[in-house]
C-alpha positions in Angstrom: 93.5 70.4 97.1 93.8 66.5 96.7 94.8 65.4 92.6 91.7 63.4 91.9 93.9 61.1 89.5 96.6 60.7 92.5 94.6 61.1 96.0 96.7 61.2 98.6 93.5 61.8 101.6 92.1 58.4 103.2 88.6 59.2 100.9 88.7 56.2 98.8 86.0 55.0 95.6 85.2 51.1 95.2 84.0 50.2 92.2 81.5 47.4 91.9 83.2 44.1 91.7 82.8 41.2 89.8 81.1 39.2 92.7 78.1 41.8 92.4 77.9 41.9 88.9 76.2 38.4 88.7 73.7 39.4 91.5 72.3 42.1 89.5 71.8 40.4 86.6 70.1 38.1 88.6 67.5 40.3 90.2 66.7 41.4 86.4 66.6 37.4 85.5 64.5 37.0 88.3 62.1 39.7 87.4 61.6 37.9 84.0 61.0 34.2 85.5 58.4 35.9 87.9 57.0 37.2 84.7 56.8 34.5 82.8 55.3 32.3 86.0 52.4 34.8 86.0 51.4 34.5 83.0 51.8 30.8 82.6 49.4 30.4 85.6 46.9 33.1 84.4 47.0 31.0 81.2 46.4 27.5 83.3 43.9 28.6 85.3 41.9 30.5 82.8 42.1 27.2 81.1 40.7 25.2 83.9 37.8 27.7 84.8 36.8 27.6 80.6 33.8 25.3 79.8 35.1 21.4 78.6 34.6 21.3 75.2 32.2 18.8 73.2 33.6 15.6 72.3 32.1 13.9 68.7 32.6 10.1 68.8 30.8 8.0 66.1 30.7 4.4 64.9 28.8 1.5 63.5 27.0 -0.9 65.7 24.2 -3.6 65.4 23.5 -3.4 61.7 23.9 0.7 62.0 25.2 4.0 63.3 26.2 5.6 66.4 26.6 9.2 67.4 28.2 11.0 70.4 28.0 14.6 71.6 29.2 15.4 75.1 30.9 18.1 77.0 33.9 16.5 78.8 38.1 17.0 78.9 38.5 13.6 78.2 37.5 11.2 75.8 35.6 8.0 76.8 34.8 6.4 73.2 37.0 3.1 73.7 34.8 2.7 77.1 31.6 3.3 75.2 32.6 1.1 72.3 33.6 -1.6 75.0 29.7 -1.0 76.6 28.5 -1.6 72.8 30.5 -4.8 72.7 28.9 -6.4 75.8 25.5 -5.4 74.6 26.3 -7.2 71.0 27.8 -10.4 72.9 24.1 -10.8 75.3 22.0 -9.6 72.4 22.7 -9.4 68.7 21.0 -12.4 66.8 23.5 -11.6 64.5 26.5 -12.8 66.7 26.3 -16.5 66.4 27.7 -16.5 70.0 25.8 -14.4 71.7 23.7 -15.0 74.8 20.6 -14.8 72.8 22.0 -16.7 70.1 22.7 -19.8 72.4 19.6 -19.7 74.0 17.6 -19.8 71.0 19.9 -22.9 69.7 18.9 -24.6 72.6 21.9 -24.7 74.6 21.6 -24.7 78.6 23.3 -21.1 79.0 23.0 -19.0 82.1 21.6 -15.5 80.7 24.0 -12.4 81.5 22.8 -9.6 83.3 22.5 -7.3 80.2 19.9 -9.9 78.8 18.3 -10.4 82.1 17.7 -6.8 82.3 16.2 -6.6 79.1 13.7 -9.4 79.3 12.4 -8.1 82.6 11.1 -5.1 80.6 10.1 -6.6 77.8 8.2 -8.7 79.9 7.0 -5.5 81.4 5.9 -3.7 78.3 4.1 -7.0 76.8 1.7 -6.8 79.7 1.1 -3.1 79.6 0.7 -3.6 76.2 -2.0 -6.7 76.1 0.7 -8.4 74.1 1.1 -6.1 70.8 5.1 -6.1 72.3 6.5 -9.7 72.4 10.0 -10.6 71.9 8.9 -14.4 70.7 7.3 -13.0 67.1 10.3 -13.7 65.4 9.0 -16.8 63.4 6.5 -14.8 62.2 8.5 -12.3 61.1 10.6 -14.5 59.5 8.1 -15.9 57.5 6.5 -12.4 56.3 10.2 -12.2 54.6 11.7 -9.1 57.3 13.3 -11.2 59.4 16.2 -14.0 58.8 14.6 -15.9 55.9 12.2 -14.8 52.5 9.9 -16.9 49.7 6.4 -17.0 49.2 4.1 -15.2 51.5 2.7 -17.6 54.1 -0.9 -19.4 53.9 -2.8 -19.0 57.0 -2.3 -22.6 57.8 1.4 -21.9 58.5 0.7 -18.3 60.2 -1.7 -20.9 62.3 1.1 -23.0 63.2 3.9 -20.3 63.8 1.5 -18.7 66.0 1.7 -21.8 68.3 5.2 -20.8 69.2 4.8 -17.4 69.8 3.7 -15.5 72.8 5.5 -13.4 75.9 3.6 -15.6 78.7 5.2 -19.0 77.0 9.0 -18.1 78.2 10.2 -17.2 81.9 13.2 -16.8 83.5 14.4 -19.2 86.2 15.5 -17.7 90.2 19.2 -18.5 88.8 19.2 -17.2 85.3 18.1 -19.5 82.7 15.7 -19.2 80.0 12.4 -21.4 80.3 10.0 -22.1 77.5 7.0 -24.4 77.4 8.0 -25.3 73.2 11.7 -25.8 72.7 11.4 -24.5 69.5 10.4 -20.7 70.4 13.1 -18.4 69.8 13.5 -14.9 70.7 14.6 -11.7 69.3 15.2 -8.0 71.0 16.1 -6.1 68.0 13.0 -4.3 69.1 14.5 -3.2 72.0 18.1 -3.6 71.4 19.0 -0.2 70.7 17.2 1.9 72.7 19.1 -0.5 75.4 22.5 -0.3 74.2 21.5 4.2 74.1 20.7 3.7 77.8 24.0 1.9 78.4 26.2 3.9 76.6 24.4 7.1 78.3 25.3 5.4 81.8 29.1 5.0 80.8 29.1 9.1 80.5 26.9 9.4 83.6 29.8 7.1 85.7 32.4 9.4 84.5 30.4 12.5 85.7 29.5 13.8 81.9 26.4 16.1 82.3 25.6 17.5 79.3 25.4 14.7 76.0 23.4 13.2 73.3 23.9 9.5 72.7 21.7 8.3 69.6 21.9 4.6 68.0 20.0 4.2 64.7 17.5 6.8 65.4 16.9 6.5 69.4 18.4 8.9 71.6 19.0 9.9 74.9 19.9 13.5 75.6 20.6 14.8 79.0 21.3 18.8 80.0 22.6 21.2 77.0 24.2 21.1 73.6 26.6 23.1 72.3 25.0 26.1 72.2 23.7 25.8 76.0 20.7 25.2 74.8 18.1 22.2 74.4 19.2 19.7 72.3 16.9 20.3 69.2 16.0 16.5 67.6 14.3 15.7 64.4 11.1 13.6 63.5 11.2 12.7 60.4 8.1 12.9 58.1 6.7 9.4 56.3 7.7 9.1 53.0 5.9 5.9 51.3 8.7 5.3 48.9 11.3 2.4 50.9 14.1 3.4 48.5 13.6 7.0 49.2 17.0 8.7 51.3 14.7 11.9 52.1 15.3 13.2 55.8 12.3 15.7 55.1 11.8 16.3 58.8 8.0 16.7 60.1 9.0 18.4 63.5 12.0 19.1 66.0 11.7 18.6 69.4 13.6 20.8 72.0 14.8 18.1 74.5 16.7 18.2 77.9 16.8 14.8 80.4 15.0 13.1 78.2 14.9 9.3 75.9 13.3 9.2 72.4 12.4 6.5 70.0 11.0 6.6 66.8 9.1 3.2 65.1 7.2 3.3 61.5 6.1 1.2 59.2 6.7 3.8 56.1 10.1 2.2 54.6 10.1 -1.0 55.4 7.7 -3.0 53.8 7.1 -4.4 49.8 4.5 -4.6 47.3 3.4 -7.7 46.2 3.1 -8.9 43.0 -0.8 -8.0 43.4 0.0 -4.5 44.5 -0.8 -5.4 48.4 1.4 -3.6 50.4 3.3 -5.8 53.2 4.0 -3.9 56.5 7.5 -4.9 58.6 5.3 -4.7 62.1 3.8 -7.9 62.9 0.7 -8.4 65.0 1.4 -11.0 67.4 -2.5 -11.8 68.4 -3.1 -12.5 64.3 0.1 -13.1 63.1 -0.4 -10.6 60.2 1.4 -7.3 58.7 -0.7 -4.6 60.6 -3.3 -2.2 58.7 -4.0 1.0 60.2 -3.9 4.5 59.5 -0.8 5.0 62.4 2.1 5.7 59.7 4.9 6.4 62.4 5.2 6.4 66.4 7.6 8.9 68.5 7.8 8.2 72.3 9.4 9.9 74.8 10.0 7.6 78.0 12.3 7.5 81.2 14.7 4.9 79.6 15.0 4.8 76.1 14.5 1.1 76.0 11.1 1.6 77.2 10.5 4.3 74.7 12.1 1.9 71.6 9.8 -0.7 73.2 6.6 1.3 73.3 7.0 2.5 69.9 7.1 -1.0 68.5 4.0 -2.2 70.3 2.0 1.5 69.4 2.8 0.8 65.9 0.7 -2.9 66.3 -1.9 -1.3 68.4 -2.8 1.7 66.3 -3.3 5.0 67.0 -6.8 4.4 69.2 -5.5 1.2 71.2 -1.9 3.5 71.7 -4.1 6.3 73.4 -6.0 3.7 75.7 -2.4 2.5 76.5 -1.6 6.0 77.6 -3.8 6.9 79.7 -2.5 3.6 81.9 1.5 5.5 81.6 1.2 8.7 82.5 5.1 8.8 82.3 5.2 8.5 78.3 4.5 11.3 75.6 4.0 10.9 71.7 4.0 12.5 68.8 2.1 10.0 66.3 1.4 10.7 62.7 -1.0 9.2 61.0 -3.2 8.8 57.5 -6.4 10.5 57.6 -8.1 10.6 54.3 -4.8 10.7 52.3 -3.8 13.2 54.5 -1.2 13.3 57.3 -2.3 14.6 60.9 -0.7 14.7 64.0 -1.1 13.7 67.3 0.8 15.1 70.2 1.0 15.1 74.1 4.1 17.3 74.0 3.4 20.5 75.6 3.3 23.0 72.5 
């Protein structure tokens, strides 16, 4: 019998050796970075296949606020606020060195194509519109106290005379670019259309970088396109006329469910002023008479392709009135409203949106 503590027989036993202890702790190291590798790419992938979130951008822009809500990964404010930018440098009559700014001092300037764009419609919508939309009112404006300058209320001899330097068909654009006007001393002014532009251009920014789902609104207007948060509609308020202009009350009259869609909303419930005989002196200017409209059409939503149609065709509803509005309709088969309006001391509605 061989002495297992002293063999003597050619059966020998090899224990392992330090040369295999690393390897086996490197199978078991191995195991753990396969492990961890898993999970780290269950983790990044689950990740990519989630929904983007919504971004919230907001900001202050031609005399108000913006507001952003779109489903992306990235964040594209600084190329939105850079869009607002251009849009204040071509048409803010409150930049002194504007595009519009220069032109109305009279200097030779070749128009940009932010301004060119912009003219072409409004020259578009004063036609449809027999006029009530002109982008030349501003004198009269001015003189009525809402625009640049205030004092006494005007006699009709000087409406007479401001009148003389208003009207759409007085100013063209030239084959190159440059403003044309029959009186030098006509002046023009967008802020009518301004904003629902500069929503349109800030909705294109988000379009370019493939955004599908957002709700851009400036001051009111708004341009919603897919689904909010919630994957569904985006849900946007009307507000209800309040006849007090110090009044903060957002007492809404409606919301509108909303997909693909522009919106702008034009009244003529907070911005006027008594005077000192108690008549009541409405912002929105008739071009035709040069007064403050009277009518019963208190406030004027439209829904349009661009919003800078809608913004447009809101201003010029609120001089027409609600009957002259409807005979304008039935010419743009592409626009919707929701108008409300004074009936007896009462408020009605009128609505082409589908109920």
């Amino acid at each position: 019998m061989s002495d297992p503590l002293n063999p003597t027989d050619d059966a020998t036993f090899e224990p392992l050796s330090s040369k295999d202890a690393p390897r086996s702790q490197w199978r078991h190291c191995h195991l753990y970075v396969l492990v961890a590798f898993a999970i780290a790419s269950f983790i990044i992938i689950r990740r990519h296949n989630a929904p983007p979130p919504y971004q919230h951008d907001e900001g202050a822009v031609f005399g108000t606020f913006y507001h952003l809500t779109y489903q992306s990964r990235e964040n594209y404010h600084d190329a939105v606020v850079a869009a607002l930018a251009e849009v204040d440098s071509s048409l803010s009559m409150f930049n002194p060195q504007s595009v519009i700014s220069r032109v109305n001092r009279g200097e030779d300037v070749l128009t940009d194509t932010l301004f060119r764009r912009v003219f072409r419609l409004s020259q578009l919508v004063s036609e449809a519109t027999d006029g009530a939309f002109d982008i030349t009112v501003a004198p009269l404006v001015n003189a009525w106290g809402f625009g640049f300058k205030s004092g006494a209320l005007p006699d009709s001899a000087t409406v007479d005379s401001l009148r003389a330097l208003v009207g759409w068909q007085r100013v063209a654009l030239t084959a190159d670019g440059h403003l044309q006007r029959e009186d030098p001393r006509t002046i023009l002014d967008c802020s009518a259309v301004a904003k629902g532009f500069g929503v349109d251009v800030v909705a294109d920014v988000l379009r370019r970088h493939g955004v599908e789902n957002f709700m851009v609104e400036i001051g009111g207007e708004v341009v919603v396109s897919g689904t909010n948060p919630k994957g569904e509609s985006w849900h946007i308020g009307v507000n209800k006329p309040n006849d007090d202009p110090e009044s903060t009350s957002q007492e809404l009259d409606t919301v509108l469910a909303l997909t693909d869609q522009a919106l702008a909303t034009s009244g003529n419930y907070r911005n006027y002023y008594v005077t000192d005989d108690g008549r009541r002196v409405a912002h929105t200017i008739d071009p035709a008479t040069g007064y403050p409209v009277q009518h019963s059409l208190l406030s004027a939503t439209v829904l349009a392709p661009t919003c800078a149609e809608a913004d447009a065709f809101a201003t010029a509803f609120m001089v027409l009135g609600k009957d002259k509005a409807l005979r304008v309709l039935e010419r743009h088969p592409e626009l919707e409203v929701y108008f409300i309006y004074d009936s007896i001391g009462e408020h009605r509605v009128f609505s082409t949106l589908p109920q």
